[in-house]
N, C-alpha and C positions, 0 to 999 in steps of 0.2 A: 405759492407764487401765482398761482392759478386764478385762485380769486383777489389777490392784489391786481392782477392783468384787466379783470373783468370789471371789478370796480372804478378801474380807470379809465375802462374804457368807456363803459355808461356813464361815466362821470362828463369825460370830454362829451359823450354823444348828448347830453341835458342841456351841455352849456352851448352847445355848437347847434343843435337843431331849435329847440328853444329860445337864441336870440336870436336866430332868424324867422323865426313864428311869430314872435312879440314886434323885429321888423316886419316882415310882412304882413299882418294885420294891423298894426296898431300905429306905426310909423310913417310905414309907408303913405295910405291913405291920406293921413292929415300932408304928407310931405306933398304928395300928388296937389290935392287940392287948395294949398295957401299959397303952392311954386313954392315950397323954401328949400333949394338947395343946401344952404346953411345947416339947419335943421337936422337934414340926413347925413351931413359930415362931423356933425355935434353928436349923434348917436352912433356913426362909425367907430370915431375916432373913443372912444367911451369901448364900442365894444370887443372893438378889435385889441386893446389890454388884453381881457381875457378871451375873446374866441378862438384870436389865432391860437395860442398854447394851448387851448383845449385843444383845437382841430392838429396842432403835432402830438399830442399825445394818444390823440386817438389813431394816427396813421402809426404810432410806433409799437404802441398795444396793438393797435388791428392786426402788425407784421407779426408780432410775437405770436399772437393768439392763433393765425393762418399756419405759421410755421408748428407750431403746435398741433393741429387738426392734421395739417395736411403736410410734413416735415418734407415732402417733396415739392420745392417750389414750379417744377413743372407741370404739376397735377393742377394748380391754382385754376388756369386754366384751361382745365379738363371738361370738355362737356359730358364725358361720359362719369365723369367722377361729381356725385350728390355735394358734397363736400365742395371739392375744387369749381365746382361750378358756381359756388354760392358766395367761393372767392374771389372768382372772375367776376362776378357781378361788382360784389364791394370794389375792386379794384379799377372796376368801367365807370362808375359813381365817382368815384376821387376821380379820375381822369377827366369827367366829366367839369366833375367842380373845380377842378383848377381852372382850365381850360376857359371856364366863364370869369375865374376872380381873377387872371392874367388879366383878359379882353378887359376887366372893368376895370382895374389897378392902371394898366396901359395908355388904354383910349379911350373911356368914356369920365373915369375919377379927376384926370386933369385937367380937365377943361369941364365941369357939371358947371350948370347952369340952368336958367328954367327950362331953355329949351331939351337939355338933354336927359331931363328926371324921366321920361318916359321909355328912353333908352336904359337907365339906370335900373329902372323896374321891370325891366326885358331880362334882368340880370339877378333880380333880387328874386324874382317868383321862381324861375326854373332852381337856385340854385337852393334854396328852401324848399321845393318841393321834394330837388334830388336828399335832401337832409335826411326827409321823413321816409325816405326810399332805405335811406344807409339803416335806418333803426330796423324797419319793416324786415329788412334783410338779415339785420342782426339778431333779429327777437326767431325769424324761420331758423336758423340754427338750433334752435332748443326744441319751438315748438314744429318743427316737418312740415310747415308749410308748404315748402317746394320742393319734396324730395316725392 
């Protein structure tokens, strides 16, 4: 079960950090610079099919997986606990990135327009960046990075 967990998890985490890598370099740019709002709702809407289910599968595996390491959900956020601390982190990451796809989902996606793509991209960098944070944090579990 263990590694079904984990496979699924780095599965979601490919699909989910990864379209937003290929957003944020490769999309974005061109969307910035032609103004086509269009554009960037033509590769939303395309990748949110599959990123959203990657990114619930990965917040259901990530719980399993936590609940597994650290069977005491209060430890999660333990500073004193190497473990629980590495799950507070992943947990501050998701809250993080909600917190940004609410704000963009809310008030910036329904109304995007040219003027608003610079806000839009206020949203696409940080939450891409937090993506590569979720792996970085994923991959220190194995290799002690932060312990």
């Amino acid at each position: 079960m263990y590694g079904i967990l984990i496979l699924l998890h780095i599965l979601g985490a490919t699909i989910w950090t990864g379209g937003h890598l290929i957003l944020a370099f490769t999309i974005l740019p061109r969307v910035l610079r032609e103004r086509s709002p269009a554009e960037l709702m033509r590769f939303e809407s395309a990748y949110e099919r599959i990123g959203l289910p990657a990114l619930v599968i990965q917040i259901i595996t990530g719980l399993m997986l936590a609940y597994r390491l650290v069977p005491d959900p209060a430890r999660w956020i333990d500073p004193g606990d190497v473990a629980g601390r590495l799950v507070g982190v992943k947990l501050l990451l998701l809250a993080t990135t909600a917190a940004f796809a609410l704000d963009a989902r809310l008030r910036v996606i329904p109304n995007l327009n040219e003027g608003k793509l610079v806000s839009m991209a206020w949203h696409i960098i940080p939450v891409t960046f937090i993506g590569v944070l979720f792996v970085v944090v994923g991959v220190s579990f194995r290799t002690g990075w932060f312990y």
